[in-house]
C-alpha positions as CSV (number, residue, x, y, z in Angstrom):
1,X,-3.0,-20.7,-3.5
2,X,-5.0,-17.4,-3.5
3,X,-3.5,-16.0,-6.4
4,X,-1.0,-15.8,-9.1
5,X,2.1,-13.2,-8.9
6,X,1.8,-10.5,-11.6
7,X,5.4,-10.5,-12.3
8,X,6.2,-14.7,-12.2
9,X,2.8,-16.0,-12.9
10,X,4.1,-18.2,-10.4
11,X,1.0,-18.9,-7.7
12,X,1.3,-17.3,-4.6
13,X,-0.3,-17.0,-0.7
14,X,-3.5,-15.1,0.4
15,X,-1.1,-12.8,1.9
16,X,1.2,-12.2,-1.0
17,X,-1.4,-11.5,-3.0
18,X,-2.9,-9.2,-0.5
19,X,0.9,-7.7,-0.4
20,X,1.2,-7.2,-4.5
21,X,-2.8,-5.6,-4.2
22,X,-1.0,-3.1,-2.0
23,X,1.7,-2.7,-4.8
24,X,-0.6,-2.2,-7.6
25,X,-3.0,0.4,-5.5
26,X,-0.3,2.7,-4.8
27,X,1.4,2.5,-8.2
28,X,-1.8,3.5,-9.9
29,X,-2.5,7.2,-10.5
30,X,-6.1,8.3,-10.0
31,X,-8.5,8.6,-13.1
32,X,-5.8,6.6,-15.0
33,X,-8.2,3.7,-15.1
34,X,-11.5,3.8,-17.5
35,X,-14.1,1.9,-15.4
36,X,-12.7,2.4,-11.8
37,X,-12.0,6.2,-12.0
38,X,-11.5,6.2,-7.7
39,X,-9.4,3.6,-7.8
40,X,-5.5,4.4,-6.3
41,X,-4.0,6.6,-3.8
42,X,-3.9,10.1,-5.1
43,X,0.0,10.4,-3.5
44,X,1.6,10.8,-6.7
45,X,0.4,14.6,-6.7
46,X,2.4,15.5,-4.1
47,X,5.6,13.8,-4.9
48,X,7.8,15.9,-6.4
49,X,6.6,19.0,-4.5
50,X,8.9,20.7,-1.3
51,X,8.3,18.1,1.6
52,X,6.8,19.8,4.8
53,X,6.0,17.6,7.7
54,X,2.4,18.7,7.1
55,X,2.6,17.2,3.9
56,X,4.3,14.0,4.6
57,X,1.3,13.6,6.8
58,X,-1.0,14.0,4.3
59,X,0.8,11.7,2.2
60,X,0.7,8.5,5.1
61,X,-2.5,9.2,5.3
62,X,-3.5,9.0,1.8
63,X,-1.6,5.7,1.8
64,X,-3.7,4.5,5.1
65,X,-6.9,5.3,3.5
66,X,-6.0,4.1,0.0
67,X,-5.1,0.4,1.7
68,X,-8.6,0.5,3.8
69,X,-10.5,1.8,1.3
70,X,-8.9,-0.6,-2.3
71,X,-7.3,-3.7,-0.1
72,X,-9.8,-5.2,3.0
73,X,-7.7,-7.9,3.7
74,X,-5.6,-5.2,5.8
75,X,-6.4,-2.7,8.2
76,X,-4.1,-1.0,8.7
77,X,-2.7,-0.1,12.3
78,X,-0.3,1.8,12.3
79,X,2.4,3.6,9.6
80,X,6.0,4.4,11.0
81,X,8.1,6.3,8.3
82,X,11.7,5.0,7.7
83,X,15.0,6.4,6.7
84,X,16.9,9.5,6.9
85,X,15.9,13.0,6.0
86,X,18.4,12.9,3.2
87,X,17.3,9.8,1.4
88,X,13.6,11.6,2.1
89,X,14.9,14.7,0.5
90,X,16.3,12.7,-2.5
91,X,12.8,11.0,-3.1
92,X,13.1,7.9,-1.3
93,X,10.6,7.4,0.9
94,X,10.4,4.0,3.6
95,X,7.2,3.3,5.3
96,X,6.6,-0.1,7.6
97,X,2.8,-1.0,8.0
98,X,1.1,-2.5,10.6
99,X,-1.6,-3.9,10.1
100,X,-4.8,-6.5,11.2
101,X,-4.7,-9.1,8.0
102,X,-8.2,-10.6,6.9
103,X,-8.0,-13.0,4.9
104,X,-11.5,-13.6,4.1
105,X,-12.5,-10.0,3.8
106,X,-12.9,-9.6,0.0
107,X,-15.1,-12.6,-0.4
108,X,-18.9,-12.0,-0.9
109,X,-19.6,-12.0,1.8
110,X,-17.1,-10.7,3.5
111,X,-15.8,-11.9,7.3
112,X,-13.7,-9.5,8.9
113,X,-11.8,-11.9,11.2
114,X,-8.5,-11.2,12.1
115,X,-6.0,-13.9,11.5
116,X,-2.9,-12.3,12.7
117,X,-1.2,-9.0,12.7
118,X,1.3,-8.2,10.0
119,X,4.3,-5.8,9.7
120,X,5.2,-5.0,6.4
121,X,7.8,-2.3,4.6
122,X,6.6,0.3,1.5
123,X,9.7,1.3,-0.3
124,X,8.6,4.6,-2.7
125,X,11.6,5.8,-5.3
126,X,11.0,7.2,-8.9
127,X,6.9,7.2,-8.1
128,X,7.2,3.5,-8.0
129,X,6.3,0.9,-4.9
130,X,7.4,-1.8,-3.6
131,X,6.5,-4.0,-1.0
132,X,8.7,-5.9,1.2
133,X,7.7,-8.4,3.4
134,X,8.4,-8.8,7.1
């Protein structure tokens, strides 16, 4: 057990929780929090705004650097968007991850080994995240 699941309170895996801090670093707004005013992705300013591919860009990107910088159990690899331009267009947005997983990266201090490589999918509709598991 690594930690317990914020919606269950069931325990879960090292990786699951690693998963869900993925969930909750992109679901969180920046300067929304009082004592960790950096903390999120800073993606949820361009939803809503007329999608160019320059933009989208910008937006994988933010969500790359938001996982390295809030999450170092992953590192990420790679992001591959999904879906069709419509579904894009309607504000559902698909992203599968790849990335290096570390599972003792957060500890103090912290070892940087990679375990294994992960895949794993983003689903973004209504400014909410979800994570879905490979």
């Amino acid at each position: 057990m690594a930690g317990i699941c914020r919606h269950t309170g069931q325990p879960i895996s090292n990786l699951q929780s690693a998963l869900q801090g993925v969930e909750v670093t992109l679901g969180t707004r920046l300067y929304s929090r009082v004592m960790r005013r950096q903390f999120g992705a800073g993606f949820v300013e361009i939803l809503g705004k007329k999608l160019s591919p320059k933009r989208f860009a910008v937006f994988m990107q933010l969500i790359a650097v938001a996982i390295d910088r809030w999450e170092p159990r992953f590192k990420v690899r790679r992001l591959t968007p999904q879906g069709s331009v419509e579904q894009v267009r309607l504000g559902a947005v698909g992203l599968t991850i790849e990335a290096d997983f570390r599972p003792k990266a957060h500890l103090s201090p912290p070892d940087f080994t990679v375990e294994r490589s992960v895949s794993f999918g983003l689903f973004f509709r209504d400014g909410k995240v979800q994570t879905l598991e490979s």
